[in-house]
Structures are given as C-alpha cells and as structure tokens.
C-alpha positions as a Markdown table, in Angstrom:
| # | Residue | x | y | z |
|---|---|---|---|---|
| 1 | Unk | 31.6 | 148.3 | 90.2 |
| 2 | Unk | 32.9 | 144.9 | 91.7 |
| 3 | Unk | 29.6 | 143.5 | 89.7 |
| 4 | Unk | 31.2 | 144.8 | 86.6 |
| 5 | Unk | 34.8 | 143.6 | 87.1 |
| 6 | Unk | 33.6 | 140.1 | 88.1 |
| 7 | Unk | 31.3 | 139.6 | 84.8 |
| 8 | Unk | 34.4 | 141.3 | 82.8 |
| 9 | Unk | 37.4 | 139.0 | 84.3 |
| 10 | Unk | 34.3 | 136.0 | 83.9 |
| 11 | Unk | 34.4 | 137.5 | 80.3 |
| 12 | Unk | 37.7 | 137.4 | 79.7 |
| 13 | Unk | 38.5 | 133.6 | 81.2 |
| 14 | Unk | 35.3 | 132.2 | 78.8 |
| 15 | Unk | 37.3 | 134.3 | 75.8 |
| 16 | Unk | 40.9 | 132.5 | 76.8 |
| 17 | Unk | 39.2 | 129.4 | 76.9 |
| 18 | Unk | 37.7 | 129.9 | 74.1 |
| 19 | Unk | 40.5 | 130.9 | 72.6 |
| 20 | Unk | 43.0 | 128.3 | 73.6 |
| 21 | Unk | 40.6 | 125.3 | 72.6 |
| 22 | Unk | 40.3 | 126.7 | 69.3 |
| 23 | Unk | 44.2 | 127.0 | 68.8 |
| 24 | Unk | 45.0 | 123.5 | 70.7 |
| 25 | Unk | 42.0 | 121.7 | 68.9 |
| 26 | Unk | 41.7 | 119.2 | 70.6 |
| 27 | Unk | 39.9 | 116.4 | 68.8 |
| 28 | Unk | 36.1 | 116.8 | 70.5 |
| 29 | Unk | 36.3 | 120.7 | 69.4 |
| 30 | Unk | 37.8 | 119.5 | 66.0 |
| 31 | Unk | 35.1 | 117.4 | 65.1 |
| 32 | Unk | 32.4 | 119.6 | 65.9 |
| 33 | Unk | 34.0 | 122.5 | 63.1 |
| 34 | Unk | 35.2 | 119.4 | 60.8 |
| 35 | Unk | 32.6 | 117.0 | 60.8 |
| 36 | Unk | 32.7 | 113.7 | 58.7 |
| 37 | Unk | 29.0 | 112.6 | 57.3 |
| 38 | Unk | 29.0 | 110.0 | 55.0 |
| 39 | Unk | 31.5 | 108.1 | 56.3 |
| 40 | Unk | 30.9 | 105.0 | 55.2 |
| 41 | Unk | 30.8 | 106.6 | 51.3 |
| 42 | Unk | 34.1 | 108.0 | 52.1 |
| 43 | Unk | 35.7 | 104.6 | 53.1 |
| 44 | Unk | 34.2 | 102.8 | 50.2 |
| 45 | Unk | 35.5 | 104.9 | 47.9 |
| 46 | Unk | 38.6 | 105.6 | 49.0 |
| 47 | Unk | 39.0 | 101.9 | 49.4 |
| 48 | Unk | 38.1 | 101.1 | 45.8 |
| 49 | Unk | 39.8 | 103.7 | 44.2 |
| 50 | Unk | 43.1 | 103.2 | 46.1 |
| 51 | Unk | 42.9 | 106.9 | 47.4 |
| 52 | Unk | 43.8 | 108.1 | 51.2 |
| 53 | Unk | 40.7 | 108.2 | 53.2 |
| 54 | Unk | 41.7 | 111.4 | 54.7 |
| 55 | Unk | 42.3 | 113.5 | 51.4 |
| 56 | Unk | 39.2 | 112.5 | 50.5 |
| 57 | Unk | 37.1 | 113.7 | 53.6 |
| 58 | Unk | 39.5 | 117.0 | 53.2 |
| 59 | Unk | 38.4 | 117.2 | 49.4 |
| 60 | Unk | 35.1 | 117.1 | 50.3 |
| 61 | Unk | 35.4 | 119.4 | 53.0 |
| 62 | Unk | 37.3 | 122.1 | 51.1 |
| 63 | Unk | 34.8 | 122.0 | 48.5 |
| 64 | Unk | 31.5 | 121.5 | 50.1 |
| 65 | Unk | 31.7 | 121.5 | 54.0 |
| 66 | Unk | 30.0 | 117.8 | 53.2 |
| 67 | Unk | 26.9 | 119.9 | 52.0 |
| 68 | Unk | 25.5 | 117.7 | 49.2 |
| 69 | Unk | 22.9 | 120.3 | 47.7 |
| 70 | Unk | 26.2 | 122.8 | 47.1 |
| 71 | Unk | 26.0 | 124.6 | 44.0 |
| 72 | Unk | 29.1 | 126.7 | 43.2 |
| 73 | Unk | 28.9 | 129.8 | 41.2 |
| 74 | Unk | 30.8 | 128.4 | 38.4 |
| 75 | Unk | 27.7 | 125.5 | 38.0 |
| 76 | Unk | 29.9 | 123.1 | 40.2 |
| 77 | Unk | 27.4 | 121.0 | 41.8 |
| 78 | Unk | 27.2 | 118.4 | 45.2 |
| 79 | Unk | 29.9 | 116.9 | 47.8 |
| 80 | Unk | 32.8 | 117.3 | 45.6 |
| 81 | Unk | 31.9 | 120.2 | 43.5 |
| 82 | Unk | 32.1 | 118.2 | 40.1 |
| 83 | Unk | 31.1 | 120.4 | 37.0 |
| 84 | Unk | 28.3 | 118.7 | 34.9 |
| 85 | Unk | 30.9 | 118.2 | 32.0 |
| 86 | Unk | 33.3 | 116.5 | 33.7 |
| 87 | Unk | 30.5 | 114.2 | 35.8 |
| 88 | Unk | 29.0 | 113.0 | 32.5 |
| 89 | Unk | 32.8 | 112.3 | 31.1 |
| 90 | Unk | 33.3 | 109.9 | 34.5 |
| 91 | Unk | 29.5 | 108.2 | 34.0 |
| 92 | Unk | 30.7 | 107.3 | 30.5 |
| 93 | Unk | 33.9 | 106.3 | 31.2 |
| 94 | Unk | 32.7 | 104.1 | 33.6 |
| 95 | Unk | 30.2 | 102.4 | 32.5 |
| 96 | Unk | 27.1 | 105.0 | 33.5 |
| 97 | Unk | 24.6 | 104.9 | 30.7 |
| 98 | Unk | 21.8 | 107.0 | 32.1 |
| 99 | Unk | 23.7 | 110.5 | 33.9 |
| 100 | Unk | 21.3 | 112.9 | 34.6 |
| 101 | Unk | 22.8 | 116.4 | 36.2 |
| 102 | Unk | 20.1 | 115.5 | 39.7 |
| 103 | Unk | 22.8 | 112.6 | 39.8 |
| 104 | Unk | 25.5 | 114.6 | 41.4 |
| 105 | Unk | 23.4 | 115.6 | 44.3 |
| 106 | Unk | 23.4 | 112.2 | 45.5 |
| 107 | Unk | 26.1 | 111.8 | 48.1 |
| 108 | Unk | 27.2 | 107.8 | 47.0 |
| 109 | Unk | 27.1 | 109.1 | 42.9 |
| 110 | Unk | 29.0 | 112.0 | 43.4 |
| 111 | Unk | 32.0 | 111.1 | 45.9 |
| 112 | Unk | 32.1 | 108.0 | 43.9 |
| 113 | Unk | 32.4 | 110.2 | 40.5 |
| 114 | Unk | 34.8 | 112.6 | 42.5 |
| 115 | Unk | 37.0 | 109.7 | 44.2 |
| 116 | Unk | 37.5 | 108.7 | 40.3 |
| 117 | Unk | 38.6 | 111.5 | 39.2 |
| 118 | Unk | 41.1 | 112.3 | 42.2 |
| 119 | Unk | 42.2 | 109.0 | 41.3 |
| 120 | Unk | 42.6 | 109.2 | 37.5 |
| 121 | Unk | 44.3 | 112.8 | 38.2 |
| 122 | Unk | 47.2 | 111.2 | 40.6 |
| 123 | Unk | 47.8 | 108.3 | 38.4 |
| 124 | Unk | 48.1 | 111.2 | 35.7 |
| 125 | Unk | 50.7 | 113.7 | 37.6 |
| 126 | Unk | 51.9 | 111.1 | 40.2 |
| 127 | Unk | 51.8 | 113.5 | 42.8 |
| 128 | Unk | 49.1 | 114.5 | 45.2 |
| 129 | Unk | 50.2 | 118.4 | 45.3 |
| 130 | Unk | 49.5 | 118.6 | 41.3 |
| 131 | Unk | 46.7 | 116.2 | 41.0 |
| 132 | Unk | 45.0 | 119.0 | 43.7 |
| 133 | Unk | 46.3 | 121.7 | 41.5 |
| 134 | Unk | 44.1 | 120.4 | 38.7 |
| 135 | Unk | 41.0 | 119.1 | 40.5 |
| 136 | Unk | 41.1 | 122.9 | 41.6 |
| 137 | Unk | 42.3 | 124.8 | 38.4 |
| 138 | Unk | 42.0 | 122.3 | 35.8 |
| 139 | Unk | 44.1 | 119.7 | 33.7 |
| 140 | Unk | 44.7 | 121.9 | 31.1 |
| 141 | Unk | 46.2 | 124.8 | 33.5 |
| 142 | Unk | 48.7 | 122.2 | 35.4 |
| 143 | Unk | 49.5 | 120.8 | 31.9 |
| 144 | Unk | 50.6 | 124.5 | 31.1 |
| 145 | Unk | 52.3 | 125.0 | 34.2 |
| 146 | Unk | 54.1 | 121.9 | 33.9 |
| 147 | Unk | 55.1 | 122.8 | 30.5 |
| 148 | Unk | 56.4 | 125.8 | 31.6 |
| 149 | Unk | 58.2 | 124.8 | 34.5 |
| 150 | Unk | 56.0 | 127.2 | 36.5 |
| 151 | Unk | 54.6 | 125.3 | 39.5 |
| 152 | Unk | 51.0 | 126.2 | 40.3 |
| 153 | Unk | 51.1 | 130.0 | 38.9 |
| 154 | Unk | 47.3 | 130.9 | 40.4 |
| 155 | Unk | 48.1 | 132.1 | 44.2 |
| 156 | Unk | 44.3 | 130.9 | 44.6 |
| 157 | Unk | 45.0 | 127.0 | 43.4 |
| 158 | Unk | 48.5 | 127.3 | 46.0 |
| 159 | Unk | 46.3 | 128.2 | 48.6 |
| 160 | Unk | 43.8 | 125.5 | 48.1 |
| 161 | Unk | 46.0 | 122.9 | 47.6 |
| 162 | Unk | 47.5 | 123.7 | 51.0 |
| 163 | Unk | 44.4 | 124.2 | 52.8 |
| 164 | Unk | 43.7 | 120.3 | 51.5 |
| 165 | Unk | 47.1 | 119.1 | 52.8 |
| 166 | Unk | 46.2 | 121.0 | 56.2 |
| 167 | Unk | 42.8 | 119.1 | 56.2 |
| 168 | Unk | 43.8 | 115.9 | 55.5 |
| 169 | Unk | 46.1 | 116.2 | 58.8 |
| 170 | Unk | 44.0 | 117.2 | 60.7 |
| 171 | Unk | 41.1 | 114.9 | 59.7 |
| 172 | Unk | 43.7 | 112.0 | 59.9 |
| 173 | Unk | 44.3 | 113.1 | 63.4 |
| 174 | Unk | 40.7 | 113.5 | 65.0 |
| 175 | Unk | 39.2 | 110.8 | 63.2 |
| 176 | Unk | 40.8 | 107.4 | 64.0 |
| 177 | Unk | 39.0 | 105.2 | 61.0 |
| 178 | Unk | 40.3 | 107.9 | 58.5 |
| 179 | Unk | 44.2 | 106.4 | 59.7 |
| 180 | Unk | 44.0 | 102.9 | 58.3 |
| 181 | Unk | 40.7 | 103.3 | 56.1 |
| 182 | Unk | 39.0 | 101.0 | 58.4 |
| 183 | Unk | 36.4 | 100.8 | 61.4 |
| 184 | Unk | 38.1 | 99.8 | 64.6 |
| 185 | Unk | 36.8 | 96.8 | 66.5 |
C-alpha cells in the first residue's frame, strides 16, 4: 500500500512539473516544441525583404512546423506552404526563368519565394494582421472583406492570424538572434 502511494504522489510531482514547465515555458522547454532550422535562411530573408525575423520563423512554423517536404491538402507545398500558382507568379516576377514545382521543396527557394510574398502582401495592406489574413485566406477574400468593412469574416483565418502573432512572441522571446535579426558576438 505505502508502495502504491509513494509511486502515485512520485506520479503526481513528475505531472505538476510537467505541467508548470509547460505553462511557464521557460525558453529550454520552448525551444525543444518550437524549434528554428534554417536559421540562417530565415535571417537572410528577412533581412532582404525588410520583414521581422520572428514573423517569419512563426509563418513557417504555423504552416509547416519547418517540415520542408509538407504537402497540404489543398496542393500547398514546402516550408511556407506556397501553392504552385502563386510560386510560379513570385519566380516570374522575380526574375526566375526555370520554376519547376520540385523548387518549393527546397528550404532557401521556398522561404525566399514566401518571404516575398509576405513582403509584397504588407506593402499591399500595410498592416501585418491583414497581410496574415491573406497569406492565409487569400488576396481576393481580404480585398472583399475590406470592401465590406467586415474584418477577417473566416473564424479560421482570425484564428490563424492570432496563433502567428502568438508565435512571433514567443519565438522573439526564446530565440535571442530572432530580436535584432542578427547573430550575437
């Protein structure tokens, strides 16, 4: 019986503390569920496309979990779930003469094709909550909205574009280089 009670209460403490570190995140626990590969591809971009290093790390997160093989349901395909469509409008916007769809499995192609777009959609709504809104739901459904006077009508979209927001703090906060878009000395 005391056998019992000890391996229950022993139970009970490893839950708590399982429990607490997972409310408290501290930044080791954070950065084992919200890891950053391609770091160096994130900070490039970001840098040359003027965009937050951290919204981009949460982007890619949100969408892929930094799985560059991720295939969406929809045909979305690599880091930043980028639809083949909209990849091969980027590639000839920008100069890309030979886009092939294997392209957006590459980690450098595709955050770089995805940082462009993140880019061209805030310079287009001029604020980050929107320009979310339609990397999520689509140009054409936050011009509607907009048009409207509707805010982001899908309950889906609101919720992604929150979880985002919620990522980029929290990946601003655990990783130090995602602060100033820089490596520290």
């Amino acid at each position: 019986m005391k056998r019992l009670v000890g391996l229950g209460l022993a139970a009970a403490v490893l839950l708590g503390g399982f429990a607490y570190v997972h409310f408290v995140q501290p930044g080791w626990w954070a950065r084992l569920w919200h890891p950053l590969p391609y770091e160096a591809i994130v900070l490039g971009h970001a840098a040359n496309y003027d965009l937050d290093p951290a919204l981009l790390a949460a982007v890619i997160y949100q969408e892929s979990r930094f799985r560059p093989r991720a295939r969406s349901n929809s045909g979305a395909l690599g880091l930043m779930q980028l639809m083949p469509k909209t990849a091969q409008g980027i590639a000839d916007h920008t100069g890309g003469t030979r886009f092939q769809l294997s392209d957006l499995y590459d980690p450098e192609i595709n955050v770089r094709y995805g940082a462009w777009y993140l880019r061209h959609l805030l310079n287009k709504y001029g604020n980050e909550r929107l320009a979310l809104a339609a990397y999520n739901a689509g140009q054409q459904n936050v011009d509607h909205w907009q048009a409207s006077g509707e805010g982001i009508a899908f309950p889906e979209t609101r919720a992604y574009v929150d979880q985002v927001e919620r990522l980029k703090r929290l990946y601003r906060r655990i990783y130090p280089v995602l602060r100033t878009g820089t490596k520290p000395s």
